[in-house]
PDB file as gemmi writes it, atoms N, CA and C in Angstrom:
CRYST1    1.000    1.000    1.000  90.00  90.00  90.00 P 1                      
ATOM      1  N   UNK A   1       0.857  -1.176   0.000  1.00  0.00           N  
ATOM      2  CA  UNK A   1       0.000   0.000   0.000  1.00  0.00           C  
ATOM      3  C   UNK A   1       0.898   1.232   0.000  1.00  0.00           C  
ATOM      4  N   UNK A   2       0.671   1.949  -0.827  1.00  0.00           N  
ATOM      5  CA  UNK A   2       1.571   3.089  -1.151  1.00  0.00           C  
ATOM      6  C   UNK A   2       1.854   4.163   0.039  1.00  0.00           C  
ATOM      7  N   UNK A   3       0.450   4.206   0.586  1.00  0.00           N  
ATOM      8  CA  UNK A   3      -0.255   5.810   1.169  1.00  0.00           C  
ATOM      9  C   UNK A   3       0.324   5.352   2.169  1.00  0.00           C  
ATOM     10  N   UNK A   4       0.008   4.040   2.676  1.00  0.00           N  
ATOM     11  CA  UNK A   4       0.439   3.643   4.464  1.00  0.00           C  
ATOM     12  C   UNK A   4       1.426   4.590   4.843  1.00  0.00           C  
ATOM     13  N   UNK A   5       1.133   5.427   6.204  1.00  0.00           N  
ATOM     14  CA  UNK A   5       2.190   5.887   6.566  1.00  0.00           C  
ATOM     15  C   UNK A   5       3.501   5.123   7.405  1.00  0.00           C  
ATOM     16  N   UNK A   6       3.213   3.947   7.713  1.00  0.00           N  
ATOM     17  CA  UNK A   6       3.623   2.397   8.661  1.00  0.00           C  
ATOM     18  C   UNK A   6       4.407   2.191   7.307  1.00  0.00           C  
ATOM     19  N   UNK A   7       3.705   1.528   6.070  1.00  0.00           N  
ATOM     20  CA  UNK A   7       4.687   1.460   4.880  1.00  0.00           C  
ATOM     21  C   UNK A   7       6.055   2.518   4.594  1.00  0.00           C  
ATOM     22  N   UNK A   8       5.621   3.736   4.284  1.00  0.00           N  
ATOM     23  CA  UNK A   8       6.535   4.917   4.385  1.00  0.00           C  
ATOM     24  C   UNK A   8       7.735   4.912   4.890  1.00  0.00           C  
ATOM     25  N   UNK A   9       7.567   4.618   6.550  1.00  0.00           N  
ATOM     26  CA  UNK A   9       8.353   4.503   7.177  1.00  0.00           C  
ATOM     27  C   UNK A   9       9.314   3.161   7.122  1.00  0.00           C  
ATOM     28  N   UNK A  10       9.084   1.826   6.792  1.00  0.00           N  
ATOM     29  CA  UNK A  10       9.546   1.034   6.409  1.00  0.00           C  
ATOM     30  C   UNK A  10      10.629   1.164   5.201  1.00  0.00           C  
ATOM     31  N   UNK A  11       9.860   2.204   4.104  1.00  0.00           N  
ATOM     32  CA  UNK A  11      10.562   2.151   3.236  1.00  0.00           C  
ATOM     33  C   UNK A  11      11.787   3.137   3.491  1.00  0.00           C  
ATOM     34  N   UNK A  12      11.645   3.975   4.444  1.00  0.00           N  
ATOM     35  CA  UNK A  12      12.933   5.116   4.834  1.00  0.00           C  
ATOM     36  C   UNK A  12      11.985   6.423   4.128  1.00  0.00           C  
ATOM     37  N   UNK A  13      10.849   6.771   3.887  1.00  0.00           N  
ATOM     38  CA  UNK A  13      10.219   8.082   2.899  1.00  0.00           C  
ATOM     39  C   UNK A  13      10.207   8.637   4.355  1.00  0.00           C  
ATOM     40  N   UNK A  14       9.876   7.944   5.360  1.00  0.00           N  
ATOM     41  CA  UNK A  14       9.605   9.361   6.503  1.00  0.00           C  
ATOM     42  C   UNK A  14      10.429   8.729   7.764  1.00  0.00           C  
ATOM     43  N   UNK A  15      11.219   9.621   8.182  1.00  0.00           N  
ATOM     44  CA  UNK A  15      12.258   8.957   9.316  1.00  0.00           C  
ATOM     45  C   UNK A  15      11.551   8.704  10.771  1.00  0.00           C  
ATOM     46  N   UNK A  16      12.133   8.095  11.361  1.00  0.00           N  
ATOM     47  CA  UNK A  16      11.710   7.469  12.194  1.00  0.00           C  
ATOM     48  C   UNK A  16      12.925   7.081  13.129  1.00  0.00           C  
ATOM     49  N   UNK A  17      12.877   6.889  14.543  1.00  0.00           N  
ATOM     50  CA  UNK A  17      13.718   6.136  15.684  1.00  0.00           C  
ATOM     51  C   UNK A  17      14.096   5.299  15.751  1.00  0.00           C  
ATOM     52  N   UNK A  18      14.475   4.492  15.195  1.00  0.00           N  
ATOM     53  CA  UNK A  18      14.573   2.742  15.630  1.00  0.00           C  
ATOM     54  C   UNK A  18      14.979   2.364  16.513  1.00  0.00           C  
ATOM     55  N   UNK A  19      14.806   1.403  16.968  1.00  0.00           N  
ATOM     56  CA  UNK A  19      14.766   0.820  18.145  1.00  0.00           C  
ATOM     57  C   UNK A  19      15.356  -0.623  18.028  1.00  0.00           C  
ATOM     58  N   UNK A  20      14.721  -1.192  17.025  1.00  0.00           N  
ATOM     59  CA  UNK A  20      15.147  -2.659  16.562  1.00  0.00           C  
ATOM     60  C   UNK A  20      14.529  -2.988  15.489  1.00  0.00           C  
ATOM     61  N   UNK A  21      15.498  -3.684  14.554  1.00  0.00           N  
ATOM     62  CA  UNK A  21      14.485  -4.102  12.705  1.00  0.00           C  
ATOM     63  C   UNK A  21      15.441  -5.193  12.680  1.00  0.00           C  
ATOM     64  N   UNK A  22      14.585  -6.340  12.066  1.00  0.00           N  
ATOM     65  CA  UNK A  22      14.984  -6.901  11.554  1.00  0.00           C  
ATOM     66  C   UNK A  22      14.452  -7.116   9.880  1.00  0.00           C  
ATOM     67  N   UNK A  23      14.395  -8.582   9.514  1.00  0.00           N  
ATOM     68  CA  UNK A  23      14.273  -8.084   8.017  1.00  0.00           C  
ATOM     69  C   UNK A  23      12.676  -8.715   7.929  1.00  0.00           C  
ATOM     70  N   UNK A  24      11.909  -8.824   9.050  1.00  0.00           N  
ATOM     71  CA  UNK A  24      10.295  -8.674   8.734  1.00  0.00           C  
ATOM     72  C   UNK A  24       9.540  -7.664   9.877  1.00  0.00           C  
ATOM     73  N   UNK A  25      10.363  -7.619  10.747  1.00  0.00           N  
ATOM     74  CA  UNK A  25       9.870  -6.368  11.899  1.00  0.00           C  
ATOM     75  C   UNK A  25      10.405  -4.760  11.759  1.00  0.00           C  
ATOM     76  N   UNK A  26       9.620  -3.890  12.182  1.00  0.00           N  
ATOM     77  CA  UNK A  26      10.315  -2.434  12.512  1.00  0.00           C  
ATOM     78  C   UNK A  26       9.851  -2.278  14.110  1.00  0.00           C  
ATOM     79  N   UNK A  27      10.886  -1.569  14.934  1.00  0.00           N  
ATOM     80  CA  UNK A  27      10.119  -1.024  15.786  1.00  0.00           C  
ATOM     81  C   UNK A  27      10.860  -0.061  15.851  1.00  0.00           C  
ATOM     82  N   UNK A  28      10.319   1.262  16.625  1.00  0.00           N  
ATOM     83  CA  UNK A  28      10.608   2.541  16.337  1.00  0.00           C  
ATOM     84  C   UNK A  28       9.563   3.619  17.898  1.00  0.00           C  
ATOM     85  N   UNK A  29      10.552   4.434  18.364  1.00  0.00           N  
ATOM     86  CA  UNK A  29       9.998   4.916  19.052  1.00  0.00           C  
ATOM     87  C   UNK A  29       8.913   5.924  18.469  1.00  0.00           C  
ATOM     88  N   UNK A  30       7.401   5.716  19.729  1.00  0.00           N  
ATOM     89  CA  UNK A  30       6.235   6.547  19.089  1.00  0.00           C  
ATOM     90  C   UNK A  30       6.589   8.053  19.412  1.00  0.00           C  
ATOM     91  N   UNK A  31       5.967   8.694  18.455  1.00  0.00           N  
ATOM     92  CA  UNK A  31       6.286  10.399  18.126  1.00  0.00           C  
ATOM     93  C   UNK A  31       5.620  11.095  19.406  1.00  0.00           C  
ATOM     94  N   UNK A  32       4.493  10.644  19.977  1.00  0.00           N  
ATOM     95  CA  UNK A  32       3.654  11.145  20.734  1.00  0.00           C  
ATOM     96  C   UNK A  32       3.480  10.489  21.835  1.00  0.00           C  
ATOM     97  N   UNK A  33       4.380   9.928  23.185  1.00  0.00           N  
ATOM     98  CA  UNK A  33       4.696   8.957  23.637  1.00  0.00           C  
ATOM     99  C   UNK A  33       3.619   9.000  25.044  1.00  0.00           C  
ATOM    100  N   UNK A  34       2.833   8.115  25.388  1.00  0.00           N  
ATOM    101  CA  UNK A  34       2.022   8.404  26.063  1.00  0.00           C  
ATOM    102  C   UNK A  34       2.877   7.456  27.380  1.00  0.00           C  
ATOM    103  N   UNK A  35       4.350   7.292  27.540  1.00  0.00           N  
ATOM    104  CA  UNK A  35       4.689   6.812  28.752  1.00  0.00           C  
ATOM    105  C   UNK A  35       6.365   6.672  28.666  1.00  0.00           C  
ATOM    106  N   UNK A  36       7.268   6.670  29.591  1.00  0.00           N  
ATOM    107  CA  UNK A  36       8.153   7.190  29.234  1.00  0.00           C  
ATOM    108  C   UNK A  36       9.242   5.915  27.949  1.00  0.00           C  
ATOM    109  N   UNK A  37       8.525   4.750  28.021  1.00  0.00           N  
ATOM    110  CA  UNK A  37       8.968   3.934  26.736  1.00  0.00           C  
ATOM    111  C   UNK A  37       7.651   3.609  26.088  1.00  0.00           C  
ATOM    112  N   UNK A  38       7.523   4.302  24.952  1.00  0.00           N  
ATOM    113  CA  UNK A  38       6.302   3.983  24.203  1.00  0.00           C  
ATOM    114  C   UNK A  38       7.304   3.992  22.701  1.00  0.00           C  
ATOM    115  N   UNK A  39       7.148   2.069  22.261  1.00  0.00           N  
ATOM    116  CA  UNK A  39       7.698   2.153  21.226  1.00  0.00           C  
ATOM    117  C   UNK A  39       6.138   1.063  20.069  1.00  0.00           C  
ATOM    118  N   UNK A  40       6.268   1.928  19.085  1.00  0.00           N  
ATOM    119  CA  UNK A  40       5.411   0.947  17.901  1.00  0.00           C  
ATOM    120  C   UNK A  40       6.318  -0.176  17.308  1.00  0.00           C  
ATOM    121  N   UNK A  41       5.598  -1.602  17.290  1.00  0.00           N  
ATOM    122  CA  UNK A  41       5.996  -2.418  16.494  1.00  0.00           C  
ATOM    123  C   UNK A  41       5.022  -2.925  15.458  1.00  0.00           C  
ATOM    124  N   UNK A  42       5.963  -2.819  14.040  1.00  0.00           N  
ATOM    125  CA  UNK A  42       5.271  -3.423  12.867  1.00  0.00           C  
ATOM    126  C   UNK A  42       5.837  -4.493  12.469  1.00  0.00           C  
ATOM    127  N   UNK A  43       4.810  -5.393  11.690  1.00  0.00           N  
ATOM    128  CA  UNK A  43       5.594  -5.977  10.416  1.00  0.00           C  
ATOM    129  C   UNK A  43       6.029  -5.096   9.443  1.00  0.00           C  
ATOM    130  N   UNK A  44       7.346  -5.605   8.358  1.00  0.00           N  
ATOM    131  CA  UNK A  44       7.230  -4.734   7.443  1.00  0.00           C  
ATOM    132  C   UNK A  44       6.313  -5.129   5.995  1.00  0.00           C  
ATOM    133  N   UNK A  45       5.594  -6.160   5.960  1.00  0.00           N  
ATOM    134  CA  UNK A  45       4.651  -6.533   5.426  1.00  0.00           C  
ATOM    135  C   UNK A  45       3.446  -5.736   5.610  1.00  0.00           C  
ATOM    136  N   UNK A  46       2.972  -4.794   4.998  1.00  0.00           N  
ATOM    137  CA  UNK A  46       1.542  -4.509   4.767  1.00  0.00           C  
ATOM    138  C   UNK A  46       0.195  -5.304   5.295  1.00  0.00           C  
ATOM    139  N   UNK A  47       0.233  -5.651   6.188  1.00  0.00           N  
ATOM    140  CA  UNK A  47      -1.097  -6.574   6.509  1.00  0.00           C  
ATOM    141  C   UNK A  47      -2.012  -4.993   7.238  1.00  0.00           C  
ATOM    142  N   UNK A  48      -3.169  -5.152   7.011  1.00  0.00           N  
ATOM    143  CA  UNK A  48      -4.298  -4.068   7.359  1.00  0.00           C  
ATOM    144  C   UNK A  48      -4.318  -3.724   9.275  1.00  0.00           C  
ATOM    145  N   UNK A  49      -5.236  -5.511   9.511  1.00  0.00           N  
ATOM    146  CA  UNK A  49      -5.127  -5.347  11.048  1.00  0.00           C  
ATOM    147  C   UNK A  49      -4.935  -6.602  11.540  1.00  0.00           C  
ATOM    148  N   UNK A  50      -4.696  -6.876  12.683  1.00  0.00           N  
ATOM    149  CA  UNK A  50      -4.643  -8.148  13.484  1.00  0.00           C  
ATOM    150  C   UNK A  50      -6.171  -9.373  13.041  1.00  0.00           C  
ATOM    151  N   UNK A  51      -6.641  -8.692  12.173  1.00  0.00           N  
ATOM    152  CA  UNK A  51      -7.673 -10.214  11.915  1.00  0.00           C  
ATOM    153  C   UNK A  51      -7.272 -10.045  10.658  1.00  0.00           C  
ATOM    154  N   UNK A  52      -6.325  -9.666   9.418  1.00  0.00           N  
ATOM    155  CA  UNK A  52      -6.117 -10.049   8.467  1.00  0.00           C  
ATOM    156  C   UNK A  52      -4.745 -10.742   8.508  1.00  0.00           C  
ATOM    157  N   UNK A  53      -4.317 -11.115   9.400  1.00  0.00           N  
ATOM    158  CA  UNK A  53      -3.195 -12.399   9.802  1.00  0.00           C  
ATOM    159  C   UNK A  53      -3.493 -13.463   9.170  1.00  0.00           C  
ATOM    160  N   UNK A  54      -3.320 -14.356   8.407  1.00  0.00           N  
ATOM    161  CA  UNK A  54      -4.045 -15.757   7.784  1.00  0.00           C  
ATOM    162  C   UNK A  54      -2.969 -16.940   8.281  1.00  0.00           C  
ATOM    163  N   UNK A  55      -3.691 -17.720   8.297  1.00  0.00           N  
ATOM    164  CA  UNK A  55      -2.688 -19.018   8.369  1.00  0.00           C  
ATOM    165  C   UNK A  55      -1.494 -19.119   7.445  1.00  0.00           C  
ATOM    166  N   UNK A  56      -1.143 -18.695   6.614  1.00  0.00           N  
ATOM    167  CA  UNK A  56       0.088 -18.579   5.888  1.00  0.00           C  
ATOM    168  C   UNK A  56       1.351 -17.305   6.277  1.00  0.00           C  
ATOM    169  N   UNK A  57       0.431 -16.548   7.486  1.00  0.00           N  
ATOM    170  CA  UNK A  57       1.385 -15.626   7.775  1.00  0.00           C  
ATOM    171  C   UNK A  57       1.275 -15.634   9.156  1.00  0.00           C  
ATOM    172  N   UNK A  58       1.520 -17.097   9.700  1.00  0.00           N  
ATOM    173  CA  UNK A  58       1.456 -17.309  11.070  1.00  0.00           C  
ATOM    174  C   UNK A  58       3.431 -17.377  11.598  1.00  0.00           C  
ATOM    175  N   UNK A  59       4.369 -17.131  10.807  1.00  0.00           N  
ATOM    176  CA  UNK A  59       5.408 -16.869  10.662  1.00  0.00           C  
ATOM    177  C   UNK A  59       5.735 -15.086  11.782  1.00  0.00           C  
ATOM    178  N   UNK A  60       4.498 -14.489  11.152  1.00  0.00           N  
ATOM    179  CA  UNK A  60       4.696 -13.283  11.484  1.00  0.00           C  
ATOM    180  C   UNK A  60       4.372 -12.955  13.060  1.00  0.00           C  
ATOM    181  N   UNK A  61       3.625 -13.868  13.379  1.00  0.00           N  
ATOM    182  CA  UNK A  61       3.577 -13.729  14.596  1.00  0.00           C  
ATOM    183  C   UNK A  61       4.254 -13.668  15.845  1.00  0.00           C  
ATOM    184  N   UNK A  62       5.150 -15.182  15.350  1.00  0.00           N  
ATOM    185  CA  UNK A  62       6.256 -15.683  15.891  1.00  0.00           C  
ATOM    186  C   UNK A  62       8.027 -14.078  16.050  1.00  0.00           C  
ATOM    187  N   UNK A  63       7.527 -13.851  14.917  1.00  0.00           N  
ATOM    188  CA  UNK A  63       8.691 -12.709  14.569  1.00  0.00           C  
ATOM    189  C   UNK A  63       8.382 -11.224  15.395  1.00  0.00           C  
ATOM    190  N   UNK A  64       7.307 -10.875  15.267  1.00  0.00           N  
ATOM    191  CA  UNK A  64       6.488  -9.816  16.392  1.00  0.00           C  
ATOM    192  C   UNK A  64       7.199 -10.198  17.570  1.00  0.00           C  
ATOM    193  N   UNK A  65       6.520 -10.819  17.766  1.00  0.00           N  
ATOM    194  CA  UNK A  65       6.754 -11.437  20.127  1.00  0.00           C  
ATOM    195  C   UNK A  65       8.244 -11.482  19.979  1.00  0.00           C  
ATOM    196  N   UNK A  66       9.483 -12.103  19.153  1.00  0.00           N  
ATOM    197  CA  UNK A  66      10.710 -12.135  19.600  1.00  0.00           C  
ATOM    198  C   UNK A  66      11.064 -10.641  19.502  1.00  0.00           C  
ATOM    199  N   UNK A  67      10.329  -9.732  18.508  1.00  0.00           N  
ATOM    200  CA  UNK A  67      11.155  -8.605  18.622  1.00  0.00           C  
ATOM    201  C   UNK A  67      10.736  -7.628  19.719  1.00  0.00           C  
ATOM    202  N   UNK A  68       9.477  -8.004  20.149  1.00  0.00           N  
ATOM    203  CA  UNK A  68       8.711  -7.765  21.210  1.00  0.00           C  
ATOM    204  C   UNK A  68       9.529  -7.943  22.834  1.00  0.00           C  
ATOM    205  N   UNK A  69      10.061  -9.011  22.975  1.00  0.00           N  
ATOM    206  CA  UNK A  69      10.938  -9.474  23.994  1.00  0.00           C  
ATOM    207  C   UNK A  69      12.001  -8.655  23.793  1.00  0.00           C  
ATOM    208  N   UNK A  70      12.908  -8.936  22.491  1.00  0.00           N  
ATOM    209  CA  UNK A  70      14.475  -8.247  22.443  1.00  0.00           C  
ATOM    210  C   UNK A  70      14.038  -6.536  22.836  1.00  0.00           C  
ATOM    211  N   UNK A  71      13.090  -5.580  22.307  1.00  0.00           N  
ATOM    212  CA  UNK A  71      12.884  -4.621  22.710  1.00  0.00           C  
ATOM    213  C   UNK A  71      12.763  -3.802  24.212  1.00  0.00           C  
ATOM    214  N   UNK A  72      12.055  -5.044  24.604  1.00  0.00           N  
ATOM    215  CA  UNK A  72      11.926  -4.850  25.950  1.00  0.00           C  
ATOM    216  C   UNK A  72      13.503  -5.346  27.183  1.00  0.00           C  
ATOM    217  N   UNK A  73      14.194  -5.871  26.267  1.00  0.00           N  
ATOM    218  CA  UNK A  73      15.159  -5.583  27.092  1.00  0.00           C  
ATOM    219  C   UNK A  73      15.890  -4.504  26.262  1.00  0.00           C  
ATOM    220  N   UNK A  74      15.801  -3.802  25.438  1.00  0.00           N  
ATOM    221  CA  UNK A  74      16.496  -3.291  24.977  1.00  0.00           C  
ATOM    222  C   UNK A  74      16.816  -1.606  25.627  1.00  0.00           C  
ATOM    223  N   UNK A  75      15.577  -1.749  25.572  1.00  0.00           N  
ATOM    224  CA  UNK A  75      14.319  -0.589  26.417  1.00  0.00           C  
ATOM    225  C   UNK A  75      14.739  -0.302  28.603  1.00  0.00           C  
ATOM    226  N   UNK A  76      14.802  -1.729  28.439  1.00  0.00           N  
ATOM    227  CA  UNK A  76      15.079  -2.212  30.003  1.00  0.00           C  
ATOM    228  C   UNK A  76      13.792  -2.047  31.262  1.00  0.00           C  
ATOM    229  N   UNK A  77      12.982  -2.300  30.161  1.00  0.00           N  
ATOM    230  CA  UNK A  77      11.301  -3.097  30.966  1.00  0.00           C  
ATOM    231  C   UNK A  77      11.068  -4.699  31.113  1.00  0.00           C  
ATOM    232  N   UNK A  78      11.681  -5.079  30.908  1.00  0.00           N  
ATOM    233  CA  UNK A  78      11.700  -6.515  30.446  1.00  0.00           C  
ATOM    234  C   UNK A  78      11.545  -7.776  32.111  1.00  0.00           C  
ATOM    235  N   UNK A  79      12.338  -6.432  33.122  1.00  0.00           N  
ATOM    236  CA  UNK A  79      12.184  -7.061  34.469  1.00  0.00           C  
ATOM    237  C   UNK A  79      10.881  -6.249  34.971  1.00  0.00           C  
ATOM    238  N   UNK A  80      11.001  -4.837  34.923  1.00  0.00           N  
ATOM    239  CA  UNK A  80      10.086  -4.206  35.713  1.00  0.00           C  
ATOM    240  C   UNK A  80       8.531  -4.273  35.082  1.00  0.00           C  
ATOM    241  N   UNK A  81       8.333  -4.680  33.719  1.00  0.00           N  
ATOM    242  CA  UNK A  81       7.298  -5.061  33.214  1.00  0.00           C  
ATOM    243  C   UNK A  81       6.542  -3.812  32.335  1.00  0.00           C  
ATOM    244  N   UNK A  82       5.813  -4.079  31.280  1.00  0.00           N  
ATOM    245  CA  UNK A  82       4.728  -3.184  30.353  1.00  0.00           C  
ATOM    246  C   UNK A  82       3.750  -3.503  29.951  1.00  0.00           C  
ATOM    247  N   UNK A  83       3.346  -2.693  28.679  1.00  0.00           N  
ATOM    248  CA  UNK A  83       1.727  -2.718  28.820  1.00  0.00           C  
ATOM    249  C   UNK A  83       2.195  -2.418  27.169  1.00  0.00           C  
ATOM    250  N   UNK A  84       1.393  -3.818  26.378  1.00  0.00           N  
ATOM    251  CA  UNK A  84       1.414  -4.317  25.311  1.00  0.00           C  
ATOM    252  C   UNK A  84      -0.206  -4.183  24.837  1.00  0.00           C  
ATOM    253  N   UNK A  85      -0.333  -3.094  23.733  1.00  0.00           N  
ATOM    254  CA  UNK A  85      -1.570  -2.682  23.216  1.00  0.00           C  
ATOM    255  C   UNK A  85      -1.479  -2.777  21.724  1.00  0.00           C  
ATOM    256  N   UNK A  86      -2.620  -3.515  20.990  1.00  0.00           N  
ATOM    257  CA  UNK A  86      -3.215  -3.219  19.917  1.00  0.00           C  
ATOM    258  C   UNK A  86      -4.676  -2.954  19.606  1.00  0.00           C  
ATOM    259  N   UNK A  87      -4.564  -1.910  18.713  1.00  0.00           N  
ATOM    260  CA  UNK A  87      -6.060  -1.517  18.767  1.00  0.00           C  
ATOM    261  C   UNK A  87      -6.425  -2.308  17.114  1.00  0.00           C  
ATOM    262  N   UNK A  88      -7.675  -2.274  17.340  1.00  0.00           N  
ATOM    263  CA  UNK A  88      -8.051  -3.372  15.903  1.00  0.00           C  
ATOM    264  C   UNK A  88      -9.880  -3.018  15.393  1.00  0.00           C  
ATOM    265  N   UNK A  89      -9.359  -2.074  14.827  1.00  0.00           N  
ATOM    266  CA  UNK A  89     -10.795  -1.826  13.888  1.00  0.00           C  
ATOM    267  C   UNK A  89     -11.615  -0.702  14.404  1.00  0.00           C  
ATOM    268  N   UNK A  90     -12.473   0.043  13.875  1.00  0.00           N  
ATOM    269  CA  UNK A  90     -12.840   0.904  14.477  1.00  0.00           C  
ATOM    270  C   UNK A  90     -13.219   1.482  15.836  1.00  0.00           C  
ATOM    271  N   UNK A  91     -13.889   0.245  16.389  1.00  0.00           N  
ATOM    272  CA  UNK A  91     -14.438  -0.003  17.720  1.00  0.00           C  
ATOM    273  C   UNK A  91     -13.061  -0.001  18.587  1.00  0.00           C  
ATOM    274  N   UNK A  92     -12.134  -0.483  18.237  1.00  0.00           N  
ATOM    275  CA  UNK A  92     -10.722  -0.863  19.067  1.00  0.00           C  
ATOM    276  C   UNK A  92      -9.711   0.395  18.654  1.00  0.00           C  
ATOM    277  N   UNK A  93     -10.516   1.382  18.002  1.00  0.00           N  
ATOM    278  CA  UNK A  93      -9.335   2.637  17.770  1.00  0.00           C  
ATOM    279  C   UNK A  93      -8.279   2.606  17.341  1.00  0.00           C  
ATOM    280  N   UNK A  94      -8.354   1.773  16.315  1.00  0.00           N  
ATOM    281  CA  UNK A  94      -7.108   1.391  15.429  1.00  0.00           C  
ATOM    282  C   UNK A  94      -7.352   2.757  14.463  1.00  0.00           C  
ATOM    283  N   UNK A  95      -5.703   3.647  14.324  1.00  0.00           N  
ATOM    284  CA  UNK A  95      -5.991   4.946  13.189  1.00  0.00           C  
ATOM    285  C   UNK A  95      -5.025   4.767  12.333  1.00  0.00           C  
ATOM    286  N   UNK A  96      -4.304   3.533  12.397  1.00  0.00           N  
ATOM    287  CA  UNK A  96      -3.683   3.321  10.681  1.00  0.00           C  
ATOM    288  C   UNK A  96      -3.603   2.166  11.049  1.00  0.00           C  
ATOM    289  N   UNK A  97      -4.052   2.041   9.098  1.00  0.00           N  
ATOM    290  CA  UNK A  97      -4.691   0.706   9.159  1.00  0.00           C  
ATOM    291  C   UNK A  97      -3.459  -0.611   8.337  1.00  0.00           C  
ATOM    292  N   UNK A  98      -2.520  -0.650   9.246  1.00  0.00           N  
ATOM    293  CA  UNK A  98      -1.311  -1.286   9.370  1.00  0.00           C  
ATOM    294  C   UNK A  98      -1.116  -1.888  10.451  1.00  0.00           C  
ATOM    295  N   UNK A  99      -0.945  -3.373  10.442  1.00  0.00           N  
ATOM    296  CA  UNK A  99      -1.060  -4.082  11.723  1.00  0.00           C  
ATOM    297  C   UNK A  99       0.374  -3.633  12.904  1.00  0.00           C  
ATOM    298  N   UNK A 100      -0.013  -3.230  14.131  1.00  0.00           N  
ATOM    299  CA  UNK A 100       0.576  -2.492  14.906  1.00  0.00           C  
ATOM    300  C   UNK A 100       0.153  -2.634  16.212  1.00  0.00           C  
ATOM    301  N   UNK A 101       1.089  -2.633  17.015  1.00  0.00           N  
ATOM    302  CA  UNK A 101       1.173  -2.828  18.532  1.00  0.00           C  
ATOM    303  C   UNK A 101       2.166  -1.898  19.360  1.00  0.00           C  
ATOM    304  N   UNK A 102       1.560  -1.110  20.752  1.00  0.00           N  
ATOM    305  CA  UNK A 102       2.298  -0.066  21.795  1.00  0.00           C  
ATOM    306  C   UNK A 102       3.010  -0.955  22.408  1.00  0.00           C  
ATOM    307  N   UNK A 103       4.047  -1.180  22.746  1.00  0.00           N  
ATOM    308  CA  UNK A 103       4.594  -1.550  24.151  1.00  0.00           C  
ATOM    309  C   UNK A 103       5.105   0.156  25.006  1.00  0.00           C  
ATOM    310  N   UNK A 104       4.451  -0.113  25.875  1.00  0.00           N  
ATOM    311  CA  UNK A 104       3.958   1.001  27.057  1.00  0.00           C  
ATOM    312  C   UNK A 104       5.087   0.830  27.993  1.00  0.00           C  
ATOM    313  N   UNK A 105       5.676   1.565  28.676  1.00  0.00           N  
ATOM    314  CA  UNK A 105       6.649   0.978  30.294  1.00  0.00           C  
ATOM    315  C   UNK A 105       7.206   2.280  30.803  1.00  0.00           C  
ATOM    316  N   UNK A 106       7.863   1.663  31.390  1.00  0.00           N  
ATOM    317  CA  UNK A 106       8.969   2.834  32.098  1.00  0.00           C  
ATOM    318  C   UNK A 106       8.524   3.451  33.557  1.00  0.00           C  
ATOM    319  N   UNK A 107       7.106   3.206  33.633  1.00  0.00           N  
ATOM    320  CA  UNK A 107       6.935   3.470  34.701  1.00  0.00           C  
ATOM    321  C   UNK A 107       5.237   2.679  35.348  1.00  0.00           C  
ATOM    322  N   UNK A 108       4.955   2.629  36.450  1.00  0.00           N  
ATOM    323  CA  UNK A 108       3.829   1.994  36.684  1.00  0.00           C  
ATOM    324  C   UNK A 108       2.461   2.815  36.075  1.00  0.00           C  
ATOM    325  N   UNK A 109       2.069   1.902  35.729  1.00  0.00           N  
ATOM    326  CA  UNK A 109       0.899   2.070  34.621  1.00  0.00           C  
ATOM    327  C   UNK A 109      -0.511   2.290  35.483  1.00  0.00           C  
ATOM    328  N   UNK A 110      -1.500   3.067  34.441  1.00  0.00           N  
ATOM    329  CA  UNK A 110      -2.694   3.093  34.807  1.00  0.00           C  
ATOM    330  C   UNK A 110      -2.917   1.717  35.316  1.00  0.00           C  
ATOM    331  N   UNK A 111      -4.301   1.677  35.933  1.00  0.00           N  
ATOM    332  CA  UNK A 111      -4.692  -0.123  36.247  1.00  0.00           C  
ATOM    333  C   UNK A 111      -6.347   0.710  35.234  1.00  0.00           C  
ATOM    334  N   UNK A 112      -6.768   1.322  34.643  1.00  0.00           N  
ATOM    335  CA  UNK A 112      -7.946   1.824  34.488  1.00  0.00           C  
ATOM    336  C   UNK A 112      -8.118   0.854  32.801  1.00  0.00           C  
ATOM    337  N   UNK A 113      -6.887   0.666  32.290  1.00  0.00           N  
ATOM    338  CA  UNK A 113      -7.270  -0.161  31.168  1.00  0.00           C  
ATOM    339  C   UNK A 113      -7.006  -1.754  31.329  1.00  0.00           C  
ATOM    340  N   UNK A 114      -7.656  -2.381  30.737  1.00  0.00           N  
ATOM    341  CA  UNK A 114      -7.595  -3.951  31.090  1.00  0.00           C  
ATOM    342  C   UNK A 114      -7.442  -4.572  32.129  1.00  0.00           C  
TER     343      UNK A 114                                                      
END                                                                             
């Protein structure tokens, strides 16, 4: 998808933080950080949202969560713990529609969500 701004950034058109990439993940610190480690992780595959995952791209999942882990120590939440969010579809306040997940930390968290 051309427009994706999640694509964009993958491709290097709009810069971004990194944090950790490998050659199917990005993660990248968020612009607007709602905690003092708020980093986005993508695939760099174009998938829409977390229910357009298919059984043939159950690969990707596996690749998420490890970069998910390495981040979090990277970050150095990994002992003291975070708060792992995806929003998914309108109702779930998903605003780009590129499959994507917060890892939240750095400090003790609301208890008001989940």
């Amino acid at each position: 998808m051309t427009d994706c701004i999640f694509c964009k950034i993958v491709r290097g058109e709009i810069p971004c933080t990194k944090v950790y990439e490998d050659d199917a993940v990005l993660v990248f610190d968020d612009i607007q950080p709602a905690a003092p480690v708020h980093v986005v992780i993508i695939p760099k595959e174009h998938i829409p949202t977390l229910m357009d995952v298919d059984a043939g791209q159950s690969d990707i999942s596996r690749r998420l969560f490890a970069a998910i882990q390495a981040v979090a120590k990277i970050k150095n939440v990994d002992e003291s713990g975070f708060r792992l969010v995806a929003n998914v579809k309108a109702d779930g306040t998903q605003l780009v529609y590129h499959l994507h997940m917060h890892l939240l930390g750095g400090k003790r968290l609301s208890e008001r969500m989940c």
